[in-house]
C-alpha positions as CSV (number, residue, x, y, z in Angstrom):
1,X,21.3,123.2,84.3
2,X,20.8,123.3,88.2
3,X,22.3,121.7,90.6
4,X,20.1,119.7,92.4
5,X,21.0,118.5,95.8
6,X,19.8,115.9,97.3
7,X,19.9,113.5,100.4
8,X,18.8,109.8,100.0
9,X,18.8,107.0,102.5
10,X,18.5,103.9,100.4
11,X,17.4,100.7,102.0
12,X,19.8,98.1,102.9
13,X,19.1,93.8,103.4
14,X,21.7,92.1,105.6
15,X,21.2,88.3,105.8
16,X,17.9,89.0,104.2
17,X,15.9,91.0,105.8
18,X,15.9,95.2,105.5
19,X,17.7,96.8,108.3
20,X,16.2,100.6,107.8
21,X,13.1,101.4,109.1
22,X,11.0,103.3,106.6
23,X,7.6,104.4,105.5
24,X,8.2,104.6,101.9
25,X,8.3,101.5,99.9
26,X,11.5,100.1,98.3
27,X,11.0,101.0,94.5
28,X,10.3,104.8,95.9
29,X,12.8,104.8,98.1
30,X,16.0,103.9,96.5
31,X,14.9,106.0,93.4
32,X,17.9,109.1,93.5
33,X,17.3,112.4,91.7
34,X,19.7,113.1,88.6
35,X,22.1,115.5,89.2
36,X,21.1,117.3,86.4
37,X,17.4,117.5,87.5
38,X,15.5,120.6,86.9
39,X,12.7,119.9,88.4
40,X,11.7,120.5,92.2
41,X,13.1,118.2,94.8
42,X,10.6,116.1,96.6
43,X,8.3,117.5,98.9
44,X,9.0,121.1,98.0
45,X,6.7,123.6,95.6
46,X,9.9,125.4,94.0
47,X,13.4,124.9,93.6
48,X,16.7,127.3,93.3
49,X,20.3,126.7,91.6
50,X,21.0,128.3,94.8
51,X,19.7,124.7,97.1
52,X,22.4,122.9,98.2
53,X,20.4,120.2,99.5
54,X,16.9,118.8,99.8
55,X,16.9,116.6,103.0
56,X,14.2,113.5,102.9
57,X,12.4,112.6,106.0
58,X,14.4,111.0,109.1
59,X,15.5,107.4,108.4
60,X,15.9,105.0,111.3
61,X,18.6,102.7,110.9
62,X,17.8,99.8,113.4
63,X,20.9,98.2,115.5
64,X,19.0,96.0,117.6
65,X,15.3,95.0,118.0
66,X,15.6,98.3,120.7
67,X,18.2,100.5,119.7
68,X,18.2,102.5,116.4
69,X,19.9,105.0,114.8
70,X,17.6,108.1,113.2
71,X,19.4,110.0,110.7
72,X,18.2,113.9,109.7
73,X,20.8,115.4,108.0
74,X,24.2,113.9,106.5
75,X,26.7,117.0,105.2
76,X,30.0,116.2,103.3
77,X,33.2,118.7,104.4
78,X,36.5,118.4,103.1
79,X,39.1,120.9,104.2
80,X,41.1,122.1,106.9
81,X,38.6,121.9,109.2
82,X,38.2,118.2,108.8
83,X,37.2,115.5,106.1
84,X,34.2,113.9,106.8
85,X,30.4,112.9,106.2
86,X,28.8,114.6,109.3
87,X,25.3,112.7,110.4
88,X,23.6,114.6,112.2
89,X,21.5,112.4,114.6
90,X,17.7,113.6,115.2
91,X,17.8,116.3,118.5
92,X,16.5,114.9,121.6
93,X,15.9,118.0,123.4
94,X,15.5,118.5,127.5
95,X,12.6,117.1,128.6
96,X,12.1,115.2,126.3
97,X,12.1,110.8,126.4
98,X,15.9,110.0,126.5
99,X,15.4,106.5,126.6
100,X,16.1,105.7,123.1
101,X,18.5,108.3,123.0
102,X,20.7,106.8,126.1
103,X,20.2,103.5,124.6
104,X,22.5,104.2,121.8
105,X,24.7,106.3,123.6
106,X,25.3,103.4,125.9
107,X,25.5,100.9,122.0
108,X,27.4,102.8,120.2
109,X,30.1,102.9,123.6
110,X,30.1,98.9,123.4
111,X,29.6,98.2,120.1
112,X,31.8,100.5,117.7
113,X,29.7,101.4,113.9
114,X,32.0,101.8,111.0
115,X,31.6,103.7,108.0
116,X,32.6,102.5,104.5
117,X,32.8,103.7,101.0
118,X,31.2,101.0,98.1
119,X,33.8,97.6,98.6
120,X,35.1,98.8,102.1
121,X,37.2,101.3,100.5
122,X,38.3,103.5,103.5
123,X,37.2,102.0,106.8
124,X,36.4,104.3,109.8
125,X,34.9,104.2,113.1
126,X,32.1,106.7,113.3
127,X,33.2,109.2,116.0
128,X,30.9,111.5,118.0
129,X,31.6,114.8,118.9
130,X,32.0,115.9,122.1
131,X,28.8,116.6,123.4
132,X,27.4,113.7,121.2
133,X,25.7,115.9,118.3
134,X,26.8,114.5,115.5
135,X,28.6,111.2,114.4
136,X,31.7,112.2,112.4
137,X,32.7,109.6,109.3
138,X,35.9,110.3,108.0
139,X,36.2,110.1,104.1
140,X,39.1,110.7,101.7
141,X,40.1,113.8,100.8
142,X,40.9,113.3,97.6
143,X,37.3,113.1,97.0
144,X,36.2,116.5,97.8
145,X,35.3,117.6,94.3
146,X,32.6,114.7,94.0
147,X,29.3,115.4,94.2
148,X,27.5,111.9,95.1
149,X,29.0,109.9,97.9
150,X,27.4,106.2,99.0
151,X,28.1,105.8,102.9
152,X,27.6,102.1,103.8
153,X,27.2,101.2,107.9
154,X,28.7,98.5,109.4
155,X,29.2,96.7,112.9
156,X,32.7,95.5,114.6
157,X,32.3,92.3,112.9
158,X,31.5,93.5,109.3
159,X,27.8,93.1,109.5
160,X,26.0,95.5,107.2
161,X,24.0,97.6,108.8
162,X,22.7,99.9,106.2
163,X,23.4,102.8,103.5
164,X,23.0,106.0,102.3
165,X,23.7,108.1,99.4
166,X,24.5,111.8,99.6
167,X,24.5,113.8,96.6
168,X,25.4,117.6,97.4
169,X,26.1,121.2,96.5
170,X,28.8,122.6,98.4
171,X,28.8,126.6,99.2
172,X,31.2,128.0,96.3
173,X,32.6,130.4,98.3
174,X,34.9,130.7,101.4
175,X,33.3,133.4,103.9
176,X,34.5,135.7,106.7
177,X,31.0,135.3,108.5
178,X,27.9,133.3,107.9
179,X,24.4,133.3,109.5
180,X,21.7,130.6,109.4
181,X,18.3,131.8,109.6
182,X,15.6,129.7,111.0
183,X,12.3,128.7,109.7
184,X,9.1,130.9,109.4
185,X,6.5,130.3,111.2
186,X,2.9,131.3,112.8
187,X,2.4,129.3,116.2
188,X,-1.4,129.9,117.2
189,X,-1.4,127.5,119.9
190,X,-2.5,130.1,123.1
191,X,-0.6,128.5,125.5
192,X,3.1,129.2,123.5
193,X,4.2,132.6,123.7
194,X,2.3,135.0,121.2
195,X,5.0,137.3,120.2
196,X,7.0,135.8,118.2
197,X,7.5,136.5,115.0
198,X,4.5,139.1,114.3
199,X,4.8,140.4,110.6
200,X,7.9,137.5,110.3
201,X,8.4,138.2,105.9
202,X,9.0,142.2,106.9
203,X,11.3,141.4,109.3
204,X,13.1,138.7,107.4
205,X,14.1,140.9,104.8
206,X,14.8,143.7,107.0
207,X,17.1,141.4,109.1
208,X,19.3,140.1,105.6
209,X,19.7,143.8,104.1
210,X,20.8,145.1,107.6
211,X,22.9,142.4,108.3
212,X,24.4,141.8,104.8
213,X,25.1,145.4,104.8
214,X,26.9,145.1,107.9
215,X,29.5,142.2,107.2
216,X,27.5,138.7,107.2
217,X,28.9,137.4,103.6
218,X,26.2,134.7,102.9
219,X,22.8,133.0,104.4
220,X,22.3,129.9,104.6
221,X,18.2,129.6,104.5
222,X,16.0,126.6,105.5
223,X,12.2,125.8,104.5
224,X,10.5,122.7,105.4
225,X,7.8,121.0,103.5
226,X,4.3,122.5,103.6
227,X,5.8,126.0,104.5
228,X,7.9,126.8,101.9
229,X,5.9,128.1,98.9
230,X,5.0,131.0,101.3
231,X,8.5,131.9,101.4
232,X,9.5,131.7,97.4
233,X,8.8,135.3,97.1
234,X,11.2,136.7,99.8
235,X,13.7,134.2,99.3
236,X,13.9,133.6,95.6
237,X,15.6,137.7,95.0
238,X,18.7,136.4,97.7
239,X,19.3,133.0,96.5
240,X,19.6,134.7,92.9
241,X,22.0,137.4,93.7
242,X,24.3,134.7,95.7
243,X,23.7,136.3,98.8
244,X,22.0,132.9,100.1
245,X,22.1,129.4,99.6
246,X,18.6,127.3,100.6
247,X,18.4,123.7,102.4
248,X,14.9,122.6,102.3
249,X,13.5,120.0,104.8
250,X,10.9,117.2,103.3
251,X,9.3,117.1,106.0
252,X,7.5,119.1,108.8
253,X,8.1,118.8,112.2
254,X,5.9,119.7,114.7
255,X,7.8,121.0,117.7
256,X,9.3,124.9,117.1
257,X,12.2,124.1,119.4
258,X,13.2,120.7,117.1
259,X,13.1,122.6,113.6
260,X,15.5,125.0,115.6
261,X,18.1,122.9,116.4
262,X,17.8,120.4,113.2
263,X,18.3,124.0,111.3
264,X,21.1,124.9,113.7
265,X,23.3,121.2,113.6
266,X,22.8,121.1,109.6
267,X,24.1,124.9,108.9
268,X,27.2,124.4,111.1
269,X,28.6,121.6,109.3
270,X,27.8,123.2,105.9
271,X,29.8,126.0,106.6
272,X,32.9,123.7,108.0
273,X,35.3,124.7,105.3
274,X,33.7,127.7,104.3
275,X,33.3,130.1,106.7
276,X,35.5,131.8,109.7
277,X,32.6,133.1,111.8
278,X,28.5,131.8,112.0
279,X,26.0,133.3,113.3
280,X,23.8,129.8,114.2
281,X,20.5,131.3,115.8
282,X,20.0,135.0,115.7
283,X,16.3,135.4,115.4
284,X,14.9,137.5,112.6
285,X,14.2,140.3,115.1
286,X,17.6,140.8,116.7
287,X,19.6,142.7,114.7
288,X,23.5,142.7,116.1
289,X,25.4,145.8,116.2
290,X,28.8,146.9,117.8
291,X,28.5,149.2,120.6
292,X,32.0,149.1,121.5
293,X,34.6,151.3,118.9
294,X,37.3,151.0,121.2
295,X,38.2,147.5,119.9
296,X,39.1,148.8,116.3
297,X,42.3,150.7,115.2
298,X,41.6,154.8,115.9
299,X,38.1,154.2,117.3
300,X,36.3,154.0,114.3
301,X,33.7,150.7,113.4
302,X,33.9,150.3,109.9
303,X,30.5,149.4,108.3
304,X,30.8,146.2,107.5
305,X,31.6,145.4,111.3
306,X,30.8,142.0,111.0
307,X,33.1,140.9,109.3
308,X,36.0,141.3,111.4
309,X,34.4,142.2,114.6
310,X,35.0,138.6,116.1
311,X,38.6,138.6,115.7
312,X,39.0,142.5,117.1
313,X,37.0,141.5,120.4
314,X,39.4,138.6,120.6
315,X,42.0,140.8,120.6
316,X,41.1,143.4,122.5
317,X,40.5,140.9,125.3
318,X,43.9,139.7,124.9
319,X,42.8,136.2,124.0
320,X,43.9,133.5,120.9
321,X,41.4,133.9,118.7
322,X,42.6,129.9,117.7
323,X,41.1,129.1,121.1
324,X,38.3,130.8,121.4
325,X,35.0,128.8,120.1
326,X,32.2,131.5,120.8
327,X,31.3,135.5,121.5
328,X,28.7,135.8,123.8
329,X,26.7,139.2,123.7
330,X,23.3,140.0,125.3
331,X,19.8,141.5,123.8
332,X,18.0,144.6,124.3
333,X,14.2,144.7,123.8
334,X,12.9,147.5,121.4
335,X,9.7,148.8,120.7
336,X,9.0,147.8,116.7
337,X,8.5,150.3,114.2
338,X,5.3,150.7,111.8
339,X,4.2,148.4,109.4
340,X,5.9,150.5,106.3
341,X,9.0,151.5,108.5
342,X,11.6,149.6,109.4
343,X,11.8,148.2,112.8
344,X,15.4,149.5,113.0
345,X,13.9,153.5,112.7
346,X,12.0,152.7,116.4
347,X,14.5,154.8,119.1
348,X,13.1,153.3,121.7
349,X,14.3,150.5,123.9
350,X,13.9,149.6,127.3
351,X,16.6,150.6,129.6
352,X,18.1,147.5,131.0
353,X,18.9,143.8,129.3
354,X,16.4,141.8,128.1
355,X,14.7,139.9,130.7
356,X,13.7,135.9,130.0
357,X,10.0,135.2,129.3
358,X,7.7,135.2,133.0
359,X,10.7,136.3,135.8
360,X,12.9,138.8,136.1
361,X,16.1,136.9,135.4
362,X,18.2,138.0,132.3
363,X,17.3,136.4,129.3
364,X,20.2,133.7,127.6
365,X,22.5,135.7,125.3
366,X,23.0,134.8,121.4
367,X,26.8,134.3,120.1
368,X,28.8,133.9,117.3
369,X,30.9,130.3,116.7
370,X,34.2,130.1,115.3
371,X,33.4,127.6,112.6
372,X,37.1,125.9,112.9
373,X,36.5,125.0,116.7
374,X,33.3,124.7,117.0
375,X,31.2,120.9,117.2
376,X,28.3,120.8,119.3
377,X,26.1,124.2,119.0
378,X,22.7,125.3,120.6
379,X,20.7,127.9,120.7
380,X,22.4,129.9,123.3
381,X,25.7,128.6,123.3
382,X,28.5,126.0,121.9
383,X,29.1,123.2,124.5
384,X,32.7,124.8,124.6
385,X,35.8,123.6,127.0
386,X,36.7,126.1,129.7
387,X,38.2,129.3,128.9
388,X,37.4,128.6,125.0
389,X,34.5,131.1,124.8
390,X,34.0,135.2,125.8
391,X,31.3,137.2,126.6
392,X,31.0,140.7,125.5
393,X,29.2,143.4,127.4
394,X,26.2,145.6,126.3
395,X,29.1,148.0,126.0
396,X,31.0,146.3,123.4
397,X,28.1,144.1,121.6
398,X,24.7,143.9,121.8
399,X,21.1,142.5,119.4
400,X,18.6,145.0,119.6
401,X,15.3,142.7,119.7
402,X,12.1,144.7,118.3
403,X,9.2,142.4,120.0
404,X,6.3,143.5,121.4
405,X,6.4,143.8,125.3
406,X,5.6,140.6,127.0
407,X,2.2,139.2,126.9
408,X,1.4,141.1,124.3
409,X,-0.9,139.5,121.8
410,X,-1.2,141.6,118.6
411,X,-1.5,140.7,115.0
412,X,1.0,143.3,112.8
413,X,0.2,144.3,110.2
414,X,-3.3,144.4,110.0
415,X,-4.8,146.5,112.3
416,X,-1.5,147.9,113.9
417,X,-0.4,151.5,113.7
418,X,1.8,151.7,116.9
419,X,1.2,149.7,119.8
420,X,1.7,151.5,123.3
421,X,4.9,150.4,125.2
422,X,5.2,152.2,128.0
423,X,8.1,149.7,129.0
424,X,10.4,150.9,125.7
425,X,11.0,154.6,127.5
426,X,15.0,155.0,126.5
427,X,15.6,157.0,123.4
428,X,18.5,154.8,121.5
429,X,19.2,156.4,117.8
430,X,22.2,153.9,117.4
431,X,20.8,151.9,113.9
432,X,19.0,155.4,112.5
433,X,22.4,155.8,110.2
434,X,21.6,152.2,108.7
435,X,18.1,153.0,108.1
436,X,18.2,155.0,104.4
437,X,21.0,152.2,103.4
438,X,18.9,149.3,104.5
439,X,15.7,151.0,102.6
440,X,17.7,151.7,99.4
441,X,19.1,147.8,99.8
442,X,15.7,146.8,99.7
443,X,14.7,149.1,96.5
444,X,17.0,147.6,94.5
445,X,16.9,144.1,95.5
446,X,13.0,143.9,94.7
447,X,12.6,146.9,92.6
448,X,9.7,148.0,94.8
449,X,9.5,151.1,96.8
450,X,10.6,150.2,100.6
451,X,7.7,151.5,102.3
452,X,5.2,149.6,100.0
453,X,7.2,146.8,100.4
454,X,7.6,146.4,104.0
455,X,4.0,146.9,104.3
456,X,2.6,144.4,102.4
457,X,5.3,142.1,103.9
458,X,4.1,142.9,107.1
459,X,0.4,141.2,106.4
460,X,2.1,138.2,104.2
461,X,1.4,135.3,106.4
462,X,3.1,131.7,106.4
463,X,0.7,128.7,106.8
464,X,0.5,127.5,111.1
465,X,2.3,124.8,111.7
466,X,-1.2,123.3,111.9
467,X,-1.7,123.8,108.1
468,X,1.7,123.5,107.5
469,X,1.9,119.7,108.7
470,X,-1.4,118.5,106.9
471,X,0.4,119.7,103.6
472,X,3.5,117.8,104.8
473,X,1.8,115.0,105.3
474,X,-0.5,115.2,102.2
475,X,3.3,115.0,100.1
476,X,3.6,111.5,101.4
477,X,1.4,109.2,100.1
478,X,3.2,106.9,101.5
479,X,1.6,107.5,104.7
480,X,-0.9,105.9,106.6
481,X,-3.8,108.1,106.7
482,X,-4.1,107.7,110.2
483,X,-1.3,108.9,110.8
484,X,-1.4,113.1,110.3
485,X,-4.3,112.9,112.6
486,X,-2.4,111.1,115.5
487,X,0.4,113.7,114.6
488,X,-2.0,116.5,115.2
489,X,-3.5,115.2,118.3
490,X,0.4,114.6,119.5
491,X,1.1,117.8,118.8
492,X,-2.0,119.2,120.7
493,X,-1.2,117.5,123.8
494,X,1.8,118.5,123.8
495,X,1.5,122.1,123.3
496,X,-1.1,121.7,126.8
497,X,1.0,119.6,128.5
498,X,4.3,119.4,127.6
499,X,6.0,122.2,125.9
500,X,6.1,125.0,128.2
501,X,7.4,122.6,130.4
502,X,10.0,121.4,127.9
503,X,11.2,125.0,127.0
504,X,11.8,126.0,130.9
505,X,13.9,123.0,130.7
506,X,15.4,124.0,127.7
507,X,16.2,127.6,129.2
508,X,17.8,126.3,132.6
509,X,20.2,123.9,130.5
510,X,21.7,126.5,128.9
511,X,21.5,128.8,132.0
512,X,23.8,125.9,133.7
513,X,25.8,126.3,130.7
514,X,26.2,130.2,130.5
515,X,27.2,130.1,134.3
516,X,29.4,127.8,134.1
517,X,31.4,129.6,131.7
518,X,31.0,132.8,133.8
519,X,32.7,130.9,136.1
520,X,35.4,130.0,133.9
């Protein structure tokens, strides 16, 4: 029977009255999966033995009439990197409304929450991380093999505040490096950038083979709700040969940038314990390679670089690798390959660093985190301490990123057989070894000849995000019906008037953050 995972916030009354905010009514809500269920999880069109959790929408636990606690994620570790229950708060990003955000900041600094097991067995304070991106509750060790943990909240006083149950499926492996890879998606708002991800399903399974071939041990992959059936077909052939493991979002949330960074803070913490190195938000057309043979024994990069290419940059910088927290390394835009080949057979690249979307400035590099040190990570970077992170040169490590030039607005696939780019003028044959390996991955991992494959991946669309959050929405009857139509007209404004702004605010916080540890 499967393992099915699942996350439930169940309501809790202190001094008679419910102190969770919620749209679903009680009976519903406190209603928790069997362990042994076979069936899909709520919200989703499909399940896996590989899922490790099914994650319900975000709960708000209120602490005042003004301040609340929202809840997104909540990830059992046990190990040497730490025993807890990490909550993962929901993301307020740059630019954002910080109000409520501040407001329990400045709560939780005056008025300590505690975390209890059933009885207040094992008191703790709930502790944030540094940089305040998750709220750590410490739990027994000796639990570690359960699979169904109920997490009750209460203030200084012993006033309950509410509870949760967490049933999960921990990874059952420990791995030398890990990637998460984000959502798919198809923006068609004209205002958002328009190349990203053209032909996504192609490149997702390109990206896997060629990264799995060259040292990333496991995935961990992320749907939400609405989106996912789209995916079954690519996923389902990884999360049966244990190359993956799934986590699947019951909801939909609008904003790109937010179903980033809840995919990014849930897939840390579930590899806590499991993993050495992660990969948090390597896009699904960069594909990272070693440039740099000098930092293995006798000059020669073994092919499953990946693997072990953290630690021999470490040190051949003559650092501790039990200090160091990140590996920065830079992208390199390439012109993408035809709809049958592989984006990795395209030679040709432009000659200097990527540049960031409308200047000339160099775009924010990607890293690796060591998964040990590591707390607080975004897209770009780990909010590290000085001198705790490195960044490599193009000379050492680099992503080739196969994009279409900027401002380029073209649907793959379709219509495309190779789209002039004048820009990508630099002949680079680095990844043409990988190319019959990656094909041949591909042949026997979906018993399908490459070519066919990749082109009728290339033309497999996932729903908009538009589409995607009416089917979300339809999922929860629970809903008012008002509702997904003020969600859409939210979402419309914003995409006019907010969220170009928001991601140039986005981009110069973790420019601040990159220069200041090119200054350390």
């Amino acid at each position: 029977m499967a393992l099915t995972s699942l996350l439930l916030f169940s309501l809790a009354i202190a001094q008679g009255e419910p102190t969770i905010e919620s749209d679903c009514d009680a009976d519903s809500f406190l209603q928790v999966n069997s362990v042994e269920e076979t069936s899909p999880a709520p919200g989703s069109s499909w399940q896996s033995p590989a899922d490790l959790a099914s994650l319900p929408r975000p709960q708000r636990f209120s602490l005042t009439e003004k301040v609340g606690l929202t809840i997104i994620s909540a990830i059992p570790t046990f190990g040497a990197d730490g025993n807890h229950i990490a909550l993962v708060p929901d993301p307020v990003l740059r630019g954002g409304d910080h109000t409520a955000s501040d407001a329990l900041e400045d709560y939780l600094h005056q008025n300590p929450i505690f975390c209890t097991g059933p009885g207040g067995s094992h008191k703790a304070q709930l502790q944030w991380t540094p940089a305040h991106t998750y709220l750590l509750c410490d739990w027994p060790a000796k639990e570690a093999k359960a699979v169904k943990f109920e997490v009750f909240l209460q203030d200084a006083k012993g006033k309950a505040l509410g509870n949760l149950i967490v049933q999960h499926k921990p990874l059952a492996k420990k791995y030398g490096t890990m990637a998460c890879m984000r959502d798919i998606f198809v923006d068609t708002n004209p205002h958002h950038v328009s190349e990203v991800f053209s032909g996504p399903f192609k490149q997702l399974v390109e990206w896997l083979e060629f990264h799995h071939l060259h040292g990333v041990d496991h995935f961990l992959l992320y749907t939400f709700q609405g989106a996912d059936e789209a995916s079954k077909e690519v996923f389902t052939p990884y999360l049966r040969d244990g190359v993956a493991s799934r986590v699947h979002f019951e909801h939909y949330p609008a904003s790109v940038l937010v179903r980033q960074h809840y995919i990014i803070r849930d897939c840390l913490f579930r590899a806590k314990n499991h993993a050495d190195w992660l990969l948090p938000s390597v896009d699904v057309d960069e594909f990272v390679h070693i440039t740099g043979s000098s930092m293995y024994p006798h000059g020669k990069v073994p092919q499953d670089y990946l693997r072990t290419a953290w630690d021999a940059f470490i040190k051949h910088q003559k650092q501790d690798s039990k200090k160091i927290q990140a590996i920065k390394f830079d992208r390199c835009r390439f012109a993408r390959g035809a709809p049958e080949q592989l984006d990795i057979s395209s030679v040709w690249r432009e000659s200097g660093l990527q540049e960031e979307r409308g200047s000339h400035a160099r775009a924010l590099p990607k890293y690796a985190c060591n998964v040990h040190l590591a707390m607080d990570p975004h897209i770009h970077s780990t909010k590290t301490l000085p001198g705790t992170s490195l960044k490599a040169e193009r000379d050492m490590i680099i992503a080739n990123h196969y994009r279409s030039p900027k401002g380029k607005q073209e649907e793959y696939g379709e219509k495309f057989t190779q789209l002039p780019d004048p820009l990508a003028s630099v002949k680079d044959e680095a990844l043409l070894p990988s190319v019959a390996l990656v094909e041949e991955a591909l042949r026997k991992r979906f018993r399908e000849d490459p070519r066919l494959l990749l082109k009728r991946f290339s033309e497999k669309r996932p729903p908009s995000m538009e589409d995607a959050a009416r089917l979300s929405a339809s999922f929860n009857e629970s809903a008012p019906a008002h509702s997904l139509l003020q969600a859409l007209e939210e979402v419309a404004l914003q995409a006019l008037e907010e969220a170009e702004a928001d991601e140039q605010e986005e981009v110069e916080g973790d420019q601040e953050e990159v220069e200041a540890d090119q200054q350390d």
